[in-house]
C-alpha positions as a Python dict, from the first residue, in 0.01 Angstrom:
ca = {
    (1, 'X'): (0, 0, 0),
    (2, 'X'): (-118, -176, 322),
    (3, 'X'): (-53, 148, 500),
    (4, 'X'): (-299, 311, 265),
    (5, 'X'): (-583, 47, 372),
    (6, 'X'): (-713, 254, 732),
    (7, 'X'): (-698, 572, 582),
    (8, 'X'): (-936, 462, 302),
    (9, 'X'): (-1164, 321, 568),
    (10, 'X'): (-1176, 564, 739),
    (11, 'X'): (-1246, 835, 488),
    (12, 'X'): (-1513, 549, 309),
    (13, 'X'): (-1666, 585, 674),
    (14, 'X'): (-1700, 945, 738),
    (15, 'X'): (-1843, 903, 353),
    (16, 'X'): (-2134, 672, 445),
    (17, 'X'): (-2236, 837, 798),
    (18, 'X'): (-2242, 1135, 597),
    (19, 'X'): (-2518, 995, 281),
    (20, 'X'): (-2731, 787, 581),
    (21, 'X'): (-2665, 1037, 840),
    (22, 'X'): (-3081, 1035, 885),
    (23, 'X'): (-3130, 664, 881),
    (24, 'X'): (-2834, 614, 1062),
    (25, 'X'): (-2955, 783, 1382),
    (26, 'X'): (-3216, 494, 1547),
    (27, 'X'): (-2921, 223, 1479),
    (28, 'X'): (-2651, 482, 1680),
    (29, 'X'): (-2918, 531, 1936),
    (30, 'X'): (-3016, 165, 1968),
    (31, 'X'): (-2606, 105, 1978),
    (32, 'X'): (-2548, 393, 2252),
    (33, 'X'): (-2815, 184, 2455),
    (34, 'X'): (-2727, -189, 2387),
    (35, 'X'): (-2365, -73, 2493),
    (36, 'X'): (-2457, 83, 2813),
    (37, 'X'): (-2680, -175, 2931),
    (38, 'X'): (-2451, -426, 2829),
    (39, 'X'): (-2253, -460, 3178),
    (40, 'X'): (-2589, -467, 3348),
    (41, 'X'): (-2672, -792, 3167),
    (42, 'X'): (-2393, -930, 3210),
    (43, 'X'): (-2407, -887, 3567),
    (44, 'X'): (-2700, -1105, 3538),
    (45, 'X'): (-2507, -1357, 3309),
    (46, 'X'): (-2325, -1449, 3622),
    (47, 'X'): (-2633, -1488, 3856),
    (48, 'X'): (-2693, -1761, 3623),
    (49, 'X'): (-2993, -1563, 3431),
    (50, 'X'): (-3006, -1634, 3031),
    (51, 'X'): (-2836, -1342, 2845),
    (52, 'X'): (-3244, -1337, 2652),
    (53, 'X'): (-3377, -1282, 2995),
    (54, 'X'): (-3144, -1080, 3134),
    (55, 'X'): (-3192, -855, 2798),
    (56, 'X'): (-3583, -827, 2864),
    (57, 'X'): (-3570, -735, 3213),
    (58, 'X'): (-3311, -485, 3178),
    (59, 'X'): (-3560, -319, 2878),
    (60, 'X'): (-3839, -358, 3059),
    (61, 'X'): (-3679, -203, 3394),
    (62, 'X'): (-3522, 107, 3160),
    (63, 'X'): (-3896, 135, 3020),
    (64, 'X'): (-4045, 168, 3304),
    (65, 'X'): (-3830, 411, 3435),
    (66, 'X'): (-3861, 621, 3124),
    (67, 'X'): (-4233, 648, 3119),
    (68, 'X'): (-4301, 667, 3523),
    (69, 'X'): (-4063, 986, 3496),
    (70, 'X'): (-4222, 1150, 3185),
    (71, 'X'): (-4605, 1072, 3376),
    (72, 'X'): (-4447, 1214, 3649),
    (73, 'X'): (-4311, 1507, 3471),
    (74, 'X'): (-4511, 1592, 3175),
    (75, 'X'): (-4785, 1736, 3339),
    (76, 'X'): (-4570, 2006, 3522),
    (77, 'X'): (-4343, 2076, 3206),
    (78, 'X'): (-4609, 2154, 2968),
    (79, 'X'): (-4785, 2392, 3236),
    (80, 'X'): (-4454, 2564, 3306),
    (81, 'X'): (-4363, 2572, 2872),
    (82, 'X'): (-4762, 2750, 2874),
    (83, 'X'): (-4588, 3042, 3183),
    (84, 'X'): (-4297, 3052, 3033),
    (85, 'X'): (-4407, 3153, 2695),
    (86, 'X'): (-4578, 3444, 2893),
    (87, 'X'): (-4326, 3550, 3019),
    (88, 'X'): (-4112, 3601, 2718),
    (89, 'X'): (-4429, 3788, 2569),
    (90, 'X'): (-4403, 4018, 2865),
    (91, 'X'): (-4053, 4059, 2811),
    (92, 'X'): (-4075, 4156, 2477),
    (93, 'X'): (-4360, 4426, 2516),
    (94, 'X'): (-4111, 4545, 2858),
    (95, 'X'): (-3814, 4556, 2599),
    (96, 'X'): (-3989, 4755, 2384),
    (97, 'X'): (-4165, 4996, 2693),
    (98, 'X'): (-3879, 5091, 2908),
    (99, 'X'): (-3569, 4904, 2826),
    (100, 'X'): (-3483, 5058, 2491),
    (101, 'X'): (-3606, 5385, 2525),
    (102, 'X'): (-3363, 5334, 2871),
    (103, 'X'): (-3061, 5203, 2663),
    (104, 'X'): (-3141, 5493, 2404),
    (105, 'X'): (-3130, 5769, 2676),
    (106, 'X'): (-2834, 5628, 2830),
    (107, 'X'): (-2620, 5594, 2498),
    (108, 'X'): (-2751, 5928, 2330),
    (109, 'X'): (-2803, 5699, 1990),
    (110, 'X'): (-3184, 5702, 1832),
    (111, 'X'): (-3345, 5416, 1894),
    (112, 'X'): (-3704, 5301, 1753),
    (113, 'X'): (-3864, 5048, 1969),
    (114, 'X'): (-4150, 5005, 1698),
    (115, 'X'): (-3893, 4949, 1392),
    (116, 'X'): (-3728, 4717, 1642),
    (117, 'X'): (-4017, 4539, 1758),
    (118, 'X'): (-4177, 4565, 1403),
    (119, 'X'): (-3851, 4397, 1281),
    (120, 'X'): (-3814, 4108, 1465),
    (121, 'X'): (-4233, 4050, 1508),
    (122, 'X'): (-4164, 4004, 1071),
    (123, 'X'): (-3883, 3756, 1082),
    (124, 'X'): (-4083, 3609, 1352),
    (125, 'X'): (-4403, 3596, 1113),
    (126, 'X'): (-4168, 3466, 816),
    (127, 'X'): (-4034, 3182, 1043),
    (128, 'X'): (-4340, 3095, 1173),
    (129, 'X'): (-4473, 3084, 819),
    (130, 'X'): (-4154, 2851, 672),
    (131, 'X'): (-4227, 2602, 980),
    (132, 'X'): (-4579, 2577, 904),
    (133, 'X'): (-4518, 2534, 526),
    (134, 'X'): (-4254, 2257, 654),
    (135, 'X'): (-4538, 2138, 828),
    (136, 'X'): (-4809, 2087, 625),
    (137, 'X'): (-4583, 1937, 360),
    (138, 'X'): (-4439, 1666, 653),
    (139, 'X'): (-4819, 1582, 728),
    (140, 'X'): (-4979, 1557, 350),
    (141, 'X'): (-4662, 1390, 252),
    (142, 'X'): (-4684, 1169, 570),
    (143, 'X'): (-4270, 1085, 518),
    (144, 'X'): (-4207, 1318, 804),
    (145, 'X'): (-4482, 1143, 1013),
    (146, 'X'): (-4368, 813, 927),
    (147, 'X'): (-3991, 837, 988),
    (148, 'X'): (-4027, 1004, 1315),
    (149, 'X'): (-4261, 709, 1452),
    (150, 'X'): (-4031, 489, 1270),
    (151, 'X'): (-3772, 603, 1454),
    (152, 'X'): (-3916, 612, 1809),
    (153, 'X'): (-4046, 218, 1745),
    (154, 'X'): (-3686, 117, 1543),
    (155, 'X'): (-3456, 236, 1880),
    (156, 'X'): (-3581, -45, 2129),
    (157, 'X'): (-3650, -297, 1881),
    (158, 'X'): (-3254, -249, 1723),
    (159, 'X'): (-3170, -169, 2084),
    (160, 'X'): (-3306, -523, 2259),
    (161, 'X'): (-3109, -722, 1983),
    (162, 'X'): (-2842, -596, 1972),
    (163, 'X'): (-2815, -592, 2358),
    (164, 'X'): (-2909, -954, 2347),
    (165, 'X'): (-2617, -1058, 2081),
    (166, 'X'): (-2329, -797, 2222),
    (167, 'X'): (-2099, -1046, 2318),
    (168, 'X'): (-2180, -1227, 1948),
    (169, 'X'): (-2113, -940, 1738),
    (170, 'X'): (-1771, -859, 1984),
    (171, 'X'): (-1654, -1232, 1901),
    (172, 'X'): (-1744, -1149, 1524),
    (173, 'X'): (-1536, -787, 1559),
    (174, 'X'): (-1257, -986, 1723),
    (175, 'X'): (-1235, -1258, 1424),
    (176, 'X'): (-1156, -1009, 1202),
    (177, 'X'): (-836, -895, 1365),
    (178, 'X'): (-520, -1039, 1241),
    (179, 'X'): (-419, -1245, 1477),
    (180, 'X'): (-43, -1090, 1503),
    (181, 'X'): (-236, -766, 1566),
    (182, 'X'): (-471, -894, 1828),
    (183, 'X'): (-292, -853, 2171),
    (184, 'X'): (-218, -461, 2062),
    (185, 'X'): (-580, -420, 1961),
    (186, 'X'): (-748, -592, 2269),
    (187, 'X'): (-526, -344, 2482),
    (188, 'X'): (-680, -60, 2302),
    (189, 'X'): (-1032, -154, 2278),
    (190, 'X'): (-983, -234, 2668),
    (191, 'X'): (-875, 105, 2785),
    (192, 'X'): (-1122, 298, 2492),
    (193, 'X'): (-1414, 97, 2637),
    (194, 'X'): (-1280, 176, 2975),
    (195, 'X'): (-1290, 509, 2908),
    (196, 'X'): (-1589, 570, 2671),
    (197, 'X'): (-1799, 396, 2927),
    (198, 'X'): (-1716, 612, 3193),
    (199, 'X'): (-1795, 910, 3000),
    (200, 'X'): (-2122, 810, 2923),
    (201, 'X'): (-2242, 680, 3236),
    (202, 'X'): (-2056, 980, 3433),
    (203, 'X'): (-2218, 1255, 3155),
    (204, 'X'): (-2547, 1114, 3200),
    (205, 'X'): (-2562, 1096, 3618),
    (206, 'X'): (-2376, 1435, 3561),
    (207, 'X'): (-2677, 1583, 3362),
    (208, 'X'): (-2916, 1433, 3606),
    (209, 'X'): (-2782, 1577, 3923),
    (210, 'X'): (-2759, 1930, 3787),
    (211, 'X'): (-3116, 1916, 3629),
    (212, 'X'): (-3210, 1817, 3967),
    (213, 'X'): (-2975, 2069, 4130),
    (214, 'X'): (-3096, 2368, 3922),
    (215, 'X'): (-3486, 2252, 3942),
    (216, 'X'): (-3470, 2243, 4285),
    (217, 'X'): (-3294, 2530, 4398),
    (218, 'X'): (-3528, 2744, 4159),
    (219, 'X'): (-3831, 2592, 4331),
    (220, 'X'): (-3678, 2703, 4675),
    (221, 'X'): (-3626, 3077, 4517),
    (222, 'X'): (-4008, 3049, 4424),
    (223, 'X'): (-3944, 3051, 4062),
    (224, 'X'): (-4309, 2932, 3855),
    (225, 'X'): (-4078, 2774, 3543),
    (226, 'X'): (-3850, 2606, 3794),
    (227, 'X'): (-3883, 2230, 3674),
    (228, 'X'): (-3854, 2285, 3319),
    (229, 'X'): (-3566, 2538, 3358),
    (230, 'X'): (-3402, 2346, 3561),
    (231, 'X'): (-3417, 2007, 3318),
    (232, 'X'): (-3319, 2187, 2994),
    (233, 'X'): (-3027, 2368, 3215),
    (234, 'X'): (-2959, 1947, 3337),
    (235, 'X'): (-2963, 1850, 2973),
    (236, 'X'): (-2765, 2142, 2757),
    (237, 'X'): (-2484, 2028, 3046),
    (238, 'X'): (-2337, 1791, 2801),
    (239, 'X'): (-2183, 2013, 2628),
    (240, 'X'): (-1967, 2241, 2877),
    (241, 'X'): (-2107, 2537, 3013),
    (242, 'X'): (-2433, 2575, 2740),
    (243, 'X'): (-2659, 2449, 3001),
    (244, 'X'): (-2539, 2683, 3247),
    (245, 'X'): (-2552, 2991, 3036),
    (246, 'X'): (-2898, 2865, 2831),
    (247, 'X'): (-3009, 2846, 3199),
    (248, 'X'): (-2881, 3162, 3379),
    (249, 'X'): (-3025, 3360, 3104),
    (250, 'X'): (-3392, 3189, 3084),
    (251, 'X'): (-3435, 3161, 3490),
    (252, 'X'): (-3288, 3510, 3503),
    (253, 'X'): (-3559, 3698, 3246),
    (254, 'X'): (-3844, 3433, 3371),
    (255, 'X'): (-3779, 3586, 3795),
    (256, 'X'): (-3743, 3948, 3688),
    (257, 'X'): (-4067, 3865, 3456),
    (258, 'X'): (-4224, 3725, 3770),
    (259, 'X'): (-4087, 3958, 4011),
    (260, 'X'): (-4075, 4281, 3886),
    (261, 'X'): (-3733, 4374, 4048),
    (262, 'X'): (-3355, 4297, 4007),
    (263, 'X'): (-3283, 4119, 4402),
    (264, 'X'): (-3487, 3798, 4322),
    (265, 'X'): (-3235, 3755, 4028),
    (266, 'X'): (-2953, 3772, 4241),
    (267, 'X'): (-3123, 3427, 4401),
    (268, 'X'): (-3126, 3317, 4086),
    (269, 'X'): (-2732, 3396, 4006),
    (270, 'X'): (-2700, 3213, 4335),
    (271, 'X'): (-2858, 2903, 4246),
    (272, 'X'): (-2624, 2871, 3938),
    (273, 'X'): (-2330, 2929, 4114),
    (274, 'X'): (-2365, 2645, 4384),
    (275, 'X'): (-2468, 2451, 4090),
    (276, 'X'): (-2123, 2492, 3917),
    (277, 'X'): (-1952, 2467, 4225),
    (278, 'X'): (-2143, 2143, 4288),
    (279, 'X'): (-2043, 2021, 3984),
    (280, 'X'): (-1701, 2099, 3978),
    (281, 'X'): (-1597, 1986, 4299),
    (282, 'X'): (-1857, 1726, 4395),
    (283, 'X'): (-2047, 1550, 4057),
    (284, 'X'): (-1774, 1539, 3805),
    (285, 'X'): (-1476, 1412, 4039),
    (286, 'X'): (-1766, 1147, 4173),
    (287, 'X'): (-1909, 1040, 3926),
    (288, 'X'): (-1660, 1090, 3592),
    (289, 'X'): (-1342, 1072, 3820),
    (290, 'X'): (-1040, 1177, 3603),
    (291, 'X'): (-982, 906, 3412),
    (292, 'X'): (-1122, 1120, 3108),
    (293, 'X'): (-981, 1425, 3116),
    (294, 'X'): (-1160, 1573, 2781),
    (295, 'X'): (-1103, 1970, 2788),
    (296, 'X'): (-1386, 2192, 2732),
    (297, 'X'): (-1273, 2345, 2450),
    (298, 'X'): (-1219, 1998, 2297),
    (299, 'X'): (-1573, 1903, 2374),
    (300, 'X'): (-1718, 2194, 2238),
    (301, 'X'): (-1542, 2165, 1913),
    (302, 'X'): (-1619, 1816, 1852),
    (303, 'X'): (-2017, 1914, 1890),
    (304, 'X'): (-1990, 2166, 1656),
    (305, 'X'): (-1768, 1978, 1414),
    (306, 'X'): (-1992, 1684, 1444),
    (307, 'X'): (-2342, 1884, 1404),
    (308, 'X'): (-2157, 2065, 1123),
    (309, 'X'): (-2040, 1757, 915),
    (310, 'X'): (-2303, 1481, 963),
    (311, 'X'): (-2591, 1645, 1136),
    (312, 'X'): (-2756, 1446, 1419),
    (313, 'X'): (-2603, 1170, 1371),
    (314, 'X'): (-2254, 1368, 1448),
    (315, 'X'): (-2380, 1488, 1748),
    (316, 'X'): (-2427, 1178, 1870),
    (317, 'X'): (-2078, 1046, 1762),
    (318, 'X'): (-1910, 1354, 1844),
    (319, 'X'): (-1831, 1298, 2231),
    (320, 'X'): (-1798, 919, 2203),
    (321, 'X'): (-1590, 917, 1889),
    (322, 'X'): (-1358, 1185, 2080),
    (323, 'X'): (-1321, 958, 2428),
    (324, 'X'): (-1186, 708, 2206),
    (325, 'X'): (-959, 953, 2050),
    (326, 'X'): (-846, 1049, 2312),
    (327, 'X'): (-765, 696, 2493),
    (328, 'X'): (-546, 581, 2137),
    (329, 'X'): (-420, 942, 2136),
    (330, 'X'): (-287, 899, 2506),
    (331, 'X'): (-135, 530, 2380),
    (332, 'X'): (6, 704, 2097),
    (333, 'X'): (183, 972, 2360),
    (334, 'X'): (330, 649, 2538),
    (335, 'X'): (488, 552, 2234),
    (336, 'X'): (657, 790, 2115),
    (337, 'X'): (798, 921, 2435),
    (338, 'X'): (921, 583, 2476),
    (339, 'X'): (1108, 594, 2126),
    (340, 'X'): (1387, 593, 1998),
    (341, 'X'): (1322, 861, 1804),
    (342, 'X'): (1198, 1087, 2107),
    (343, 'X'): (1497, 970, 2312),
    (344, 'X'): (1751, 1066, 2043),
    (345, 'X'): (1951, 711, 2120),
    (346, 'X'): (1949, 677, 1672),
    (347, 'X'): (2117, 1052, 1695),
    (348, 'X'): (2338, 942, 1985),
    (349, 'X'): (2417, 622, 1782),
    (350, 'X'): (2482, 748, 1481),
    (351, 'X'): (2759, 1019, 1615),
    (352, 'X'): (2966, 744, 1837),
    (353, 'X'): (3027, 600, 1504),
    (354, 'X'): (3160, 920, 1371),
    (355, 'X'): (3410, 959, 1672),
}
């Protein structure tokens, strides 16, 4: 029966994130930030700074660095959003000119640019049409509204406290455990922290230096959308090569768009490259080291799993929830190679006593 008892949790769990998936997301975000500015407060702890102190100047230092960036950067990213919207205009009308009645030529198969066009402008119409309906409900209901400001105000509020009482609710956590179970369990919360924090410190320097990368090796190549291509290429990075092909594709239409020719593309193909390269043999050994070792494949699965079972809120478990996985998964490998039953010694037993 007792072995029953963590399956049951665990199922109860996955049952509750997925009814308060929605009002579950400020308290995963405030949690994601409480325990990664957690060591920094600490730190303080042992210059002899108040763990209430130490908790508002580590909030106030993270605020200011949020908002001094978006000053900094909001200007240039909505004037880039305005060219690049332009330029996908352009594209469309050049798709429809010279690059289907090319592809139509080429292939010998009948091609109507208009029915095309005429298609996708409709769905394009209807879509616009749902998100305005969605829209006008969210603002005369005023639920939409109010839960997305809710939101924004709940994460640093939840965030400060529970940064301020981490080491409370970890002494809570740790009262819980049976004490016969308590050595085994502090050695797996030890090397799950150990690796969970790595991962999300290393993902998020990772996504910086690549938005910066990308950003600034479009500038060089004279590309107009440069900054905000280069961000959203920095930030689809979390999940393994999305930012790099979201990227590639925008920069690449955006230059020929600018352009008018195929070489200044080949700058852009360029840029991504050294970017990968960067990141595979400079920012990911720096900065994540191998101590994670979560395979692509892995990571994109547990997105899409996570997106696909609890919404937001699984994306934002996904790649934590699979670091720790992965850490008990590794213990679990120990263990069994370490068996008896791996070894065969039961086997090996049992037939001396037949001879």
């Amino acid at each position: 029966m007792q072995r029953l008892i963590l399956p049951a949790l665990l199922v109860f769990l996955g049952w509750i994130i997925y009814l308060l998936g929605p009002v579950l997301v400020p308290f995963l975000l405030a949690s994601i930030v409480a325990y990664t500015g957690s060591p920094l407060v600490t730190a303080l702890e042992r210059l002899r700074i108040g763990r209430m102190l130490g908790s508002t100047l580590v909030f106030l230092l993270a605020i200011a660095a949020v908002s001094g960036a978006v000053m900094a950067l909001l200007p240039t990213v909505q004037e880039q959003a305005v060219v690049l919207l332009g330029y996908l205009r352009e594209y469309a009308g050049l798709l429809q000119d010279r690059i289907i009645p090319q592809i139509s030529r080429a292939t010998g198969i009948p091609l109507n640019p208009q029915s095309l066009t005429g298609y996708a402008a409709s769905n394009a119409s209807r879509l616009t049409t749902w998100l305005g309906s969605g829209l006008h409900l969210a603002l005369v209901s005023g639920s939409g509204v109010l839960s997305g400001l809710l939101n924004v105000l709940l994460v640093p509020i939840l965030g400060f406290y529970l940064l301020r009482d981490w080491p409370n609710l970890l002494t809570r956590i740790r009262g819980i455990i049976p004490p016969r179970h308590l050595s085994l369990a502090l050695r797996l919360a030890r090397d799950s922290d150990q690796m969970l924090m790595a991962f999300l410190r290393g993902q998020i320097l990772v996504m910086l230096a690549l938005g910066t990368t990308y950003a600034t090796g479009l500038a060089i190549i004279g590309l107009k959308t440069a900054v905000l291509v280069g961000l959203l290429s920095g930030l689809l990075s979390f999940v393994p090569y999305m930012g790099f092909a979201g990227g590639i594709l925008v920069a690449s239409l955006a230059m020929y768009i600018q352009k008018g020719t195929f070489i200044p593309v080949l700058e852009v193909w360029a840029v991504y490259a050294a970017g990968q390269a960067l990141e595979s043999f400079l920012f990911t050994p720096l900065l994540v080291g191998d101590r994670i070792g979560l395979h692509p494949v892995l990571v994109i699965f547990a997105v899409l799993a996570g997106g696909q079972l609890f919404g937001f809120a699984g994306l934002l478990l996904a790649l934590p929830v699979t670091a720790v996985g992965t850490a008990l998964l590794r213990h679990a490998h120990r263990w069994y190679i370490a068996s008896s039953h791996y070894r065969g010694e039961t086997a090996q037993t049992g037939d001396s006593r037949t001879d």
